[in-house]
Backbone as CSV, one residue per row, in Angstrom:
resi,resn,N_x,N_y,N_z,CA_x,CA_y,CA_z,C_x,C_y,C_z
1,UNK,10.607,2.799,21.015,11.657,1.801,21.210,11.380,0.566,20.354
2,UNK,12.011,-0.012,19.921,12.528,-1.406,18.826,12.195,-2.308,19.751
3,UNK,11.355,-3.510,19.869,11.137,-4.416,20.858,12.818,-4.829,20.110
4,UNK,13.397,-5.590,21.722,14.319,-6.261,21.427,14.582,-7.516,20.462
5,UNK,13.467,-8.210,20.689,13.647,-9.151,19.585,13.969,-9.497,18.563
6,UNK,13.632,-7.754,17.804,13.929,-7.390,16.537,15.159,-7.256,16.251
7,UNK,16.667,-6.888,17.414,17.768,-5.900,17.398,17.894,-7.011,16.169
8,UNK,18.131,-8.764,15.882,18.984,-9.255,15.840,19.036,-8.777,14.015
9,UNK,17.532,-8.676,13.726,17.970,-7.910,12.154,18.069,-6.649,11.949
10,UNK,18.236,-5.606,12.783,18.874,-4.733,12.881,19.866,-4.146,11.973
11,UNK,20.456,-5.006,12.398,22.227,-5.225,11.543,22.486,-5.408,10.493
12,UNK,21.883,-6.151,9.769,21.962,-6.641,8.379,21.769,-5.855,7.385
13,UNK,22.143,-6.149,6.439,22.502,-5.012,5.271,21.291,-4.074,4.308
14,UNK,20.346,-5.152,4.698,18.557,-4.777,4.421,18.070,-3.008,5.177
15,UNK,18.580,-3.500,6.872,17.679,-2.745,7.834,19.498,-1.620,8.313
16,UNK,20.288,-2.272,8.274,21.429,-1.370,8.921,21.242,0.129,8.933
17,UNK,21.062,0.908,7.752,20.895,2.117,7.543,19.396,2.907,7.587
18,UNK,18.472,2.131,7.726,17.334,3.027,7.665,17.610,3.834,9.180
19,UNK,16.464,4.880,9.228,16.126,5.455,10.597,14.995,4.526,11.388
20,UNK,15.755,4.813,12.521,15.045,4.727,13.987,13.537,4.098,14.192
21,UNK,13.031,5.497,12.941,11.669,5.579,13.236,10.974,4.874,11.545
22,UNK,11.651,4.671,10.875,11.036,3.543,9.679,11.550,2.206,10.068
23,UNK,12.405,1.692,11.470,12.728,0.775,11.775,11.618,0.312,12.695
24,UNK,10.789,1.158,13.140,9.952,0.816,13.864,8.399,0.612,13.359
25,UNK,8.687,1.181,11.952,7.252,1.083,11.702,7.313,-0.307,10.836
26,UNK,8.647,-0.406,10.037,8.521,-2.173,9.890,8.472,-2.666,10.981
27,UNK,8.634,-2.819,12.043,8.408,-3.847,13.384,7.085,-3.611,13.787
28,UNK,6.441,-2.611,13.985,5.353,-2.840,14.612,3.930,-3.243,14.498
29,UNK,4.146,-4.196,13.038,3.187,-5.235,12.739,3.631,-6.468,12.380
30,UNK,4.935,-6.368,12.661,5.944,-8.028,12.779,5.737,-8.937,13.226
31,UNK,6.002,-10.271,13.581,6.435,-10.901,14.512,6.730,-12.162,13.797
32,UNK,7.692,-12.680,15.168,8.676,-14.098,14.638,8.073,-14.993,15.086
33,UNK,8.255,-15.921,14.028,7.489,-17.316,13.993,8.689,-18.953,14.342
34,UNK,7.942,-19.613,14.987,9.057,-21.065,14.864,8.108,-21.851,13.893
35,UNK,9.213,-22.430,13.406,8.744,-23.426,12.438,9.030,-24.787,12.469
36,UNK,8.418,-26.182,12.371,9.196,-27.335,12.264,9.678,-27.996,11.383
37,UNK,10.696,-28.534,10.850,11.096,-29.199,10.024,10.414,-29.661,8.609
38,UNK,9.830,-29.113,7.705,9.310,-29.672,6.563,8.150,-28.801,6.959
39,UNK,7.770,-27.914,6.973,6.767,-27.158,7.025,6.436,-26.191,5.934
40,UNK,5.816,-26.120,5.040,5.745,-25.307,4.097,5.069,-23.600,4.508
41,UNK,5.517,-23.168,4.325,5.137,-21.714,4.616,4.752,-20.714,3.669
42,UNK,4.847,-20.712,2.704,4.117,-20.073,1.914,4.042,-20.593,0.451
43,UNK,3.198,-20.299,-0.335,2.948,-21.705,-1.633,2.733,-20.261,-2.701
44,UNK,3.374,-20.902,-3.845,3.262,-19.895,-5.242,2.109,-19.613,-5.430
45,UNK,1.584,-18.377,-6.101,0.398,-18.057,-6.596,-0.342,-17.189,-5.044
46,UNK,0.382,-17.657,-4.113,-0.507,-16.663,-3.100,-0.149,-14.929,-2.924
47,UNK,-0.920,-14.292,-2.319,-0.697,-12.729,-2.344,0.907,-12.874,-1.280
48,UNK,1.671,-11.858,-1.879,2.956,-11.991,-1.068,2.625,-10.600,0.589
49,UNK,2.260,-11.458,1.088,1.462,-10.771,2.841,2.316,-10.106,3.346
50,UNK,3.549,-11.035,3.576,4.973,-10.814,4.275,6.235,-10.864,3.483
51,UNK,7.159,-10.046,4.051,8.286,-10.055,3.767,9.085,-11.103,4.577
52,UNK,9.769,-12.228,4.456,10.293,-13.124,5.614,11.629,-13.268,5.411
53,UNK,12.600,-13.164,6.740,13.577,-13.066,6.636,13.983,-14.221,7.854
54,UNK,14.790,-14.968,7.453,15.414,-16.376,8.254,16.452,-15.828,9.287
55,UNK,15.664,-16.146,10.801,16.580,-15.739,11.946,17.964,-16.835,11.923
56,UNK,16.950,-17.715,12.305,18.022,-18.999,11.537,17.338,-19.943,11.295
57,UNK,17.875,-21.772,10.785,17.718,-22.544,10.557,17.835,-22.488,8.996
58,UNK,16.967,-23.350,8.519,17.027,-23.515,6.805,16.220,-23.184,6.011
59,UNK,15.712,-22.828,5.190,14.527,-22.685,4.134,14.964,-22.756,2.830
60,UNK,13.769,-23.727,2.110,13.928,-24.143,0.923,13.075,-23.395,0.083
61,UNK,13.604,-22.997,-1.255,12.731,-22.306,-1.980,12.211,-22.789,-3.426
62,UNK,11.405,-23.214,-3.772,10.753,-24.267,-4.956,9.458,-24.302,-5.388
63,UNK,9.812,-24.591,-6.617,8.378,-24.209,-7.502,8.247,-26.104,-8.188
64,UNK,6.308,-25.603,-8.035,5.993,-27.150,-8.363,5.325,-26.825,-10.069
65,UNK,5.294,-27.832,-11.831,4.279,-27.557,-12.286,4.186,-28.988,-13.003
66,UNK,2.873,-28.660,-12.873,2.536,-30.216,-14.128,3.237,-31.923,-13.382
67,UNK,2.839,-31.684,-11.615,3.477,-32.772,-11.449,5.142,-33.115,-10.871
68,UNK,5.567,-31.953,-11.347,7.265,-31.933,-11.216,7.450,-31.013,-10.332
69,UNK,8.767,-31.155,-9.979,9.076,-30.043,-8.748,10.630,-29.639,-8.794
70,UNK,10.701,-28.348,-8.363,12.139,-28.241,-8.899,13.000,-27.424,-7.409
71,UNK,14.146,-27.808,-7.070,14.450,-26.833,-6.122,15.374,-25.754,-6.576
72,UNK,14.713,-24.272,-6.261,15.993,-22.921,-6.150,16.442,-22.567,-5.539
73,UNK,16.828,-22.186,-4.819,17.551,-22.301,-3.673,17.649,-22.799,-2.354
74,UNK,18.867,-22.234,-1.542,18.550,-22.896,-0.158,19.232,-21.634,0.828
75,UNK,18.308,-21.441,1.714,18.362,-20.279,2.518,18.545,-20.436,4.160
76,UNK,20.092,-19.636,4.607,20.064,-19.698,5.678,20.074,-18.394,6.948
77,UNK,20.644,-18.130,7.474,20.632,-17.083,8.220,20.450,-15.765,7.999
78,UNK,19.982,-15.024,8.307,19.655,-13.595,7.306,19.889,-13.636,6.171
79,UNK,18.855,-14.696,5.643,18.418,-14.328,4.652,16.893,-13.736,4.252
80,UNK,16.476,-13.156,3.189,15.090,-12.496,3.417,14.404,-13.899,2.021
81,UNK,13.148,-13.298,1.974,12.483,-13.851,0.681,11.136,-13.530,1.227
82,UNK,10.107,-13.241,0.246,10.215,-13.428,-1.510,10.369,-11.774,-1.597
83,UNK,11.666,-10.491,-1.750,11.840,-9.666,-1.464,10.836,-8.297,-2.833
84,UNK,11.224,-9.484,-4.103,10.278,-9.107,-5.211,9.145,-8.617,-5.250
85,UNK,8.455,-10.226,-4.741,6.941,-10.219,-4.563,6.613,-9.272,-3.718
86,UNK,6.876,-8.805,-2.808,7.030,-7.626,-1.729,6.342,-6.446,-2.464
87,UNK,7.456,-5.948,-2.751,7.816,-4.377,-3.047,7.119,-4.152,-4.321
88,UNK,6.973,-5.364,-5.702,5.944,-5.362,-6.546,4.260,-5.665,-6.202
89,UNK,4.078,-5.996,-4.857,2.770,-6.320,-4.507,1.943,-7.093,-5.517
90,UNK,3.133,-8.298,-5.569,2.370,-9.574,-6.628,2.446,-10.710,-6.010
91,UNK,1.828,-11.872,-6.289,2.078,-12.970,-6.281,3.659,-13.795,-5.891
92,UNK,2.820,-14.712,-5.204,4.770,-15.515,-4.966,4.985,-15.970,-6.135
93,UNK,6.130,-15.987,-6.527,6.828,-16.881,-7.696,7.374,-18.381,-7.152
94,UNK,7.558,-18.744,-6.204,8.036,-19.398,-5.559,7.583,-20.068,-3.900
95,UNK,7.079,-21.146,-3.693,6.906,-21.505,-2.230,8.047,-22.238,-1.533
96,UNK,7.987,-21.536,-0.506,8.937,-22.300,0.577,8.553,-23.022,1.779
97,UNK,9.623,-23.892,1.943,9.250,-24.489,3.216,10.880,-24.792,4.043
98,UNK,10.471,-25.133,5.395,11.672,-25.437,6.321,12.195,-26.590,6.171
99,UNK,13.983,-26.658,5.865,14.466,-28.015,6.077,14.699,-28.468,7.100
100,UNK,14.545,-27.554,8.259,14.999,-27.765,9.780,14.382,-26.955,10.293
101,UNK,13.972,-27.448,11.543,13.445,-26.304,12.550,14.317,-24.929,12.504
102,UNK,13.208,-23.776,12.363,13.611,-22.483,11.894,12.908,-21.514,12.482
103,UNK,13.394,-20.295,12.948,12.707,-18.753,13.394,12.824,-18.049,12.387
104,UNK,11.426,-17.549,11.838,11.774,-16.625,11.085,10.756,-15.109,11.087
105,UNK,11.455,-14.418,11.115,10.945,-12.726,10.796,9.991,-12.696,9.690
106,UNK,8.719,-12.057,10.129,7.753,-11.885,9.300,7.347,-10.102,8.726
107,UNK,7.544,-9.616,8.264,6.878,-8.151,8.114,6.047,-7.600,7.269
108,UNK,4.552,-7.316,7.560,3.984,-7.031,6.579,4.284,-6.494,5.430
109,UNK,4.069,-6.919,4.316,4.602,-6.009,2.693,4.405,-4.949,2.880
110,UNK,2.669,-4.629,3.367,2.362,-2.871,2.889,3.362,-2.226,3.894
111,UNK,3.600,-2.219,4.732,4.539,-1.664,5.809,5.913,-1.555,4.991
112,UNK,6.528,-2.832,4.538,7.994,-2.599,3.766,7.752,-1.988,2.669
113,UNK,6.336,-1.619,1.689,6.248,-1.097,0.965,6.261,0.601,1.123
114,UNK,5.494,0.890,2.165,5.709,2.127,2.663,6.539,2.758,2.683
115,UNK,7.399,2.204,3.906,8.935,3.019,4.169,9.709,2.816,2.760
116,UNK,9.462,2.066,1.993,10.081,2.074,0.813,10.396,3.116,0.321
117,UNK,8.837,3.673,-0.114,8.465,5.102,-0.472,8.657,6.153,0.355
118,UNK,9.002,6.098,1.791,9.466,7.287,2.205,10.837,7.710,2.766
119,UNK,12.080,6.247,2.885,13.203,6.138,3.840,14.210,6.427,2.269
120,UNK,14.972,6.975,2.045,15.765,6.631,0.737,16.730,5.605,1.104
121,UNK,17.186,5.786,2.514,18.465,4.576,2.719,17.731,3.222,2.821
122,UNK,16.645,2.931,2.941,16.295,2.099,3.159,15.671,1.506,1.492
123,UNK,15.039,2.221,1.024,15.178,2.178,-0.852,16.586,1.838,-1.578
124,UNK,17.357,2.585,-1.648,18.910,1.950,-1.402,19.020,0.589,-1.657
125,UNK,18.865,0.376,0.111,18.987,-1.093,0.409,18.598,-2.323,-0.438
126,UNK,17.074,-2.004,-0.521,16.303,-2.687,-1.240,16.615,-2.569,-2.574
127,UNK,17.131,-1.864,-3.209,17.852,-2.220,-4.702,18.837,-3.208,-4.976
128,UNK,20.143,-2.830,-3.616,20.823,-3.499,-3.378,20.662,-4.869,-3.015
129,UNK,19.964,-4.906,-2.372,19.411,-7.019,-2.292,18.431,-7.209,-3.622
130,UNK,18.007,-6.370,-4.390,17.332,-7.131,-5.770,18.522,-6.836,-6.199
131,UNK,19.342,-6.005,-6.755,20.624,-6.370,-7.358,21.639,-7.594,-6.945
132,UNK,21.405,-8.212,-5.922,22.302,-9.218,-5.448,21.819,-10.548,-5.929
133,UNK,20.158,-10.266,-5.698,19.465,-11.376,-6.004,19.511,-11.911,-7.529
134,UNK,19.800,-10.794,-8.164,19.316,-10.765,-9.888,20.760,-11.018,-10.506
135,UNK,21.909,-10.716,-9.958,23.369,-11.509,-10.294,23.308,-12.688,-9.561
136,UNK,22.848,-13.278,-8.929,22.844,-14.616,-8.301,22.435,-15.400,-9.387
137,UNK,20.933,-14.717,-9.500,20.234,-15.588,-10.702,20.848,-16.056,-12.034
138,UNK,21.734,-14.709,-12.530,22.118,-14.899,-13.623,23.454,-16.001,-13.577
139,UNK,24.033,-15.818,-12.482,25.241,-16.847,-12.310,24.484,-18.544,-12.139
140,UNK,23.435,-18.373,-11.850,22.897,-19.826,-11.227,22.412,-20.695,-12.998
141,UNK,21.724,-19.503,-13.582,21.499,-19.606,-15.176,22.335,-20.022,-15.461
142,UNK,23.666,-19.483,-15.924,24.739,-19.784,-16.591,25.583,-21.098,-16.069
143,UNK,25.597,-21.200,-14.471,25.553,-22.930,-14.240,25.085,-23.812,-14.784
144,UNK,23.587,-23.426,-15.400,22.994,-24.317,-15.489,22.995,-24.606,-17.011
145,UNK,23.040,-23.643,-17.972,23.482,-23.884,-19.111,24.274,-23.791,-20.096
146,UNK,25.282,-23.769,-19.053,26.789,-23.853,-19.720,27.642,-24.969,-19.198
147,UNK,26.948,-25.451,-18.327,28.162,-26.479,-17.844,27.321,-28.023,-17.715
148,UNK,27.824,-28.998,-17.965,27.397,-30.381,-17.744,26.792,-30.631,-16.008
149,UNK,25.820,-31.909,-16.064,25.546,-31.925,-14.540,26.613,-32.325,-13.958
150,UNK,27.866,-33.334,-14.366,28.667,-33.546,-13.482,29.171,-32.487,-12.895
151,UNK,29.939,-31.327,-13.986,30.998,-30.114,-13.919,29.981,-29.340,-12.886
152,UNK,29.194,-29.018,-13.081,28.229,-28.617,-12.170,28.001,-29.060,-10.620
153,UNK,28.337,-30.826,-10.574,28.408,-31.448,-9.082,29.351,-30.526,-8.620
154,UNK,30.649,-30.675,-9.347,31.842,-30.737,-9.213,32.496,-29.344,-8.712
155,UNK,31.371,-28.276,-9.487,31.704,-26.707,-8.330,30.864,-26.907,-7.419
156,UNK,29.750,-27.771,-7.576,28.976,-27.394,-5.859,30.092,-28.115,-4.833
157,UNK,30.763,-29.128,-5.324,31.897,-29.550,-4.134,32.867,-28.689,-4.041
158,UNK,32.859,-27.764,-4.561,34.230,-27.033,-4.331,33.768,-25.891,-3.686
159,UNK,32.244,-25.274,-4.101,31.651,-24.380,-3.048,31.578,-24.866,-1.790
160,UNK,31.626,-25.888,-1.473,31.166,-26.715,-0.058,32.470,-26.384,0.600
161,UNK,33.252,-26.465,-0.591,34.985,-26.686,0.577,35.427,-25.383,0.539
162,UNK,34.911,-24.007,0.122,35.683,-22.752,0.345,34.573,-22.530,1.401
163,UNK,33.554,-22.949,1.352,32.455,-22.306,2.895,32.573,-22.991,4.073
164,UNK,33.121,-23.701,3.897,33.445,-24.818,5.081,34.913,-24.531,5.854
165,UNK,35.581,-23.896,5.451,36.598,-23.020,5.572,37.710,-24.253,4.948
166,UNK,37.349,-24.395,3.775,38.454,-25.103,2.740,38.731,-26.410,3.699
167,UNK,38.081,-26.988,3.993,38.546,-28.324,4.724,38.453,-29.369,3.636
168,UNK,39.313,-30.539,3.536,39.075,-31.506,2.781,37.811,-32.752,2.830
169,UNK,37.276,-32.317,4.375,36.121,-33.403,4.306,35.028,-32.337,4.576
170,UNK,34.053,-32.609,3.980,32.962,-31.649,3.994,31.227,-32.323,4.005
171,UNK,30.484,-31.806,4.476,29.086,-32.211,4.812,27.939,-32.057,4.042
172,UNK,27.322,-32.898,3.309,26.013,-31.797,2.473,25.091,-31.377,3.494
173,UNK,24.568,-30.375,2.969,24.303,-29.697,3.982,22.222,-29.560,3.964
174,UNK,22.357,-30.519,2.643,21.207,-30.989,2.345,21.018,-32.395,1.670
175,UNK,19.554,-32.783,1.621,19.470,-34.171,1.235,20.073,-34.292,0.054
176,UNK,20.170,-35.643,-0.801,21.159,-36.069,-1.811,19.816,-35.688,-3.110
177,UNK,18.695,-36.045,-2.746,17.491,-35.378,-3.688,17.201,-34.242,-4.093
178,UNK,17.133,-33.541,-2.772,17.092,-31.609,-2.754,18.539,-31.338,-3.476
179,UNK,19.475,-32.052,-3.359,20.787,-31.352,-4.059,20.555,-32.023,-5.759
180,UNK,19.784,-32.862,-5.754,19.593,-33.139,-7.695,19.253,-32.468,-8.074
181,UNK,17.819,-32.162,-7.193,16.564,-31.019,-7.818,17.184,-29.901,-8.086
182,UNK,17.899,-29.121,-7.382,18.973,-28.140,-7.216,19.722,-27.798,-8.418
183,UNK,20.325,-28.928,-8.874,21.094,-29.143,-9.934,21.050,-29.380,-10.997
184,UNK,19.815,-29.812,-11.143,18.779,-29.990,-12.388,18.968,-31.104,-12.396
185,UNK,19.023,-32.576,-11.848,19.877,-33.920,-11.744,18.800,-34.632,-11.545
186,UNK,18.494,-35.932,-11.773,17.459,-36.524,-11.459,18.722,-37.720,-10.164
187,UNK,17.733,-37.682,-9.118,18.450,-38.333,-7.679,19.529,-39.605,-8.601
188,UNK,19.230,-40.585,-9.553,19.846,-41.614,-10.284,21.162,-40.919,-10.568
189,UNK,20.682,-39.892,-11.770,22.037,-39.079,-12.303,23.206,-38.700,-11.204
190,UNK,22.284,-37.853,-10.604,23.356,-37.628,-9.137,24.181,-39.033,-8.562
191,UNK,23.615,-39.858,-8.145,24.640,-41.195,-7.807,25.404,-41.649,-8.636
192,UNK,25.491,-41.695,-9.743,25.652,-41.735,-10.784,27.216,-41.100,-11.417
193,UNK,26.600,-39.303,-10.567,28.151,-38.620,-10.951,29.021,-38.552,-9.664
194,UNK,28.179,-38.505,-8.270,29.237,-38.993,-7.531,30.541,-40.039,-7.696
195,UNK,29.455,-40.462,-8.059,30.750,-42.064,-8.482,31.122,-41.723,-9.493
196,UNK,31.392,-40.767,-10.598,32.054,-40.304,-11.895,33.189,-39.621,-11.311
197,UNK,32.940,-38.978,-10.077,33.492,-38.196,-10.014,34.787,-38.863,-8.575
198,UNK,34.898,-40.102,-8.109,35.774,-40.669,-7.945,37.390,-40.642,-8.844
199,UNK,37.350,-40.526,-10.144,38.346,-40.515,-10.601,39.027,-38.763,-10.901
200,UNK,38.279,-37.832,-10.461,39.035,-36.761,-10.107,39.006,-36.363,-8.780
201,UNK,38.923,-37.278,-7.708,39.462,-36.974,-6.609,38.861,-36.894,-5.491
202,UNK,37.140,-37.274,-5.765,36.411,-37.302,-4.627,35.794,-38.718,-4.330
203,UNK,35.777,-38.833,-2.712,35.414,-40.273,-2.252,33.628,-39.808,-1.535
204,UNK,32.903,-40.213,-1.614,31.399,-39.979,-1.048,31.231,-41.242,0.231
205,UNK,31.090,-40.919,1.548,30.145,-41.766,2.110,29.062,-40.755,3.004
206,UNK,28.281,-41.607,2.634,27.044,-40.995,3.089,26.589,-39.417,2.648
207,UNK,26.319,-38.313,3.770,26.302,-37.064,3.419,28.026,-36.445,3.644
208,UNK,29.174,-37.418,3.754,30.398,-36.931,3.916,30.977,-36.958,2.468
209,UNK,31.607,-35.978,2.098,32.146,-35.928,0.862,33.957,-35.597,1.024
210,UNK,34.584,-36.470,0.694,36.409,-36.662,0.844,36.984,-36.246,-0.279
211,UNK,37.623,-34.894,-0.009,38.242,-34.256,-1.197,39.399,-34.948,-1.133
212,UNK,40.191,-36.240,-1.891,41.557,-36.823,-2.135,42.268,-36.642,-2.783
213,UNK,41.782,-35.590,-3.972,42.336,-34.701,-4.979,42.347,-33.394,-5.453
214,UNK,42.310,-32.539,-4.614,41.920,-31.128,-5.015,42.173,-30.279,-6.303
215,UNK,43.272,-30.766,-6.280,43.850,-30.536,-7.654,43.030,-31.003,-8.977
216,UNK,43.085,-32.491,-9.045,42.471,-33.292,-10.091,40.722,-32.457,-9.606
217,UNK,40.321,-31.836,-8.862,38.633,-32.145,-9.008,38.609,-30.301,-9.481
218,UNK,39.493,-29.724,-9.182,39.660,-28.460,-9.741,40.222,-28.044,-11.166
219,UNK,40.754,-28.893,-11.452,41.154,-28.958,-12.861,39.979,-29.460,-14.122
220,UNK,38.933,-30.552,-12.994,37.908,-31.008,-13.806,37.291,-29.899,-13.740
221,UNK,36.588,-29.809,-13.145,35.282,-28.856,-12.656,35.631,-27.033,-13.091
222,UNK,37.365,-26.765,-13.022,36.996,-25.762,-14.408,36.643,-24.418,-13.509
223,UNK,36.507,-24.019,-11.929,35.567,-23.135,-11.407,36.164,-21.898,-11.962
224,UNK,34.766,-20.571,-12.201,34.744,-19.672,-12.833,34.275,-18.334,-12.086
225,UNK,34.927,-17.169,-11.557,34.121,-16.330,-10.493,33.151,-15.520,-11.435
226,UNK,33.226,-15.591,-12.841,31.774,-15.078,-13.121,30.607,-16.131,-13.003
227,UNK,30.803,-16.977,-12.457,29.616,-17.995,-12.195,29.907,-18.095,-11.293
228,UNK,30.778,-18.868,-10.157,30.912,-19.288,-9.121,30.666,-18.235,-7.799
């Protein structure tokens, strides 16, 4: 039997299809962890132990060198990481830590490495989330060097307002720093294009962002579904 705890990733597009009994042999050296707010949990360069997948809350994913620090993504609810480092039995590329108190699913590598090698639906799977991961990347690339930092603010506000269920006032959903780093922006630049970006249609207070022009900030910003 599946301790219950586990059902809740069950479901997800990772674990949905394996069997019964490779569902159990990833669980039965598992277990879920709480985390507090700003907690770093695993740091680049270490052996990748676990496979971790976010029950919920937030996790940040970022690499430090020479002093500088950069943020890649931002991770929320079933989501997994570092899924790479895993299944290649290398090194993290990347350390993360919690932006908010968070539960998250731990599973030993050699275990996900295993059933790898013996479940095919579950091999499958795992192509399928490095294939998801590896068009993400390439769309996040091509954000980044094809488009200006403003034009760049300017789809992350428009991503904010189709996930938010298209509302005109919308929330960052992270700090105004973590969203520079993000963006490749230094925190200055970012204030900088907020307020640039007043004259196509957006008003900023605080972490509230006022779409007053949808039109004008969509016409700037240009959005593209091979990137976006």
């Amino acid at each position: 039997m599946v301790p219950q705890r586990f059902e809740i990733i069950r479901g997800t597009p990772l674990f949905a299809d394996v069997s019964d009994e490779s569902f159990e042999i990833l669980t039965r050296g598992a277990y879920i962890q709480n985390f507090p707010p700003n907690m770093e949990m695993i740091t680049e360069g270490e052996p990748a132990d676990f496979l971790h997948i976010v029950e919920n809350g937030c996790v940040e994913l970022f690499c430090q060198w020479s002093g500088r620090e950069s943020s890649i993504t931002t991770l929320y609810h079933n989501s997994t990481f570092i899924l790479a480092a895993t299944i290649k039995n290398r090194p993290y590329l990347m350390s993360a830590r919690t932006l908010q108190k968070s539960r998250v699913v731990m599973i030993p590598s050699e275990d996900v490495r295993s059933v790898f090698g013996a479940d095919p639906d579950f091999a499958i799977a795992i192509v399928d989330e490095l294939s998801r991961c590896y068009r993400a990347t390439i769309r996040n690339m091509k954000n980044l060097k094809l488009r200006t930092s403003l034009e760049r603010l300017g789809n992350y506000i428009l991503k904010l307002h189709r996930r938010q269920g298209n509302t005109l006032t919308i929330e960052l959903p992270i700090e105004k720093r973590r969203l520079a780093s993000y963006l490749g922006m230094t925190p200055e630049n970012l204030s900088r294009g907020l307020n640039s970006l007043k004259a196509h249609g957006v008003e900023v207070q605080g972490q509230q962002i006022l779409i007053e022009d949808l039109e004008a900030l969509t016409k700037f910003a240009k959005p593209d579904y091979l990137i976006d």
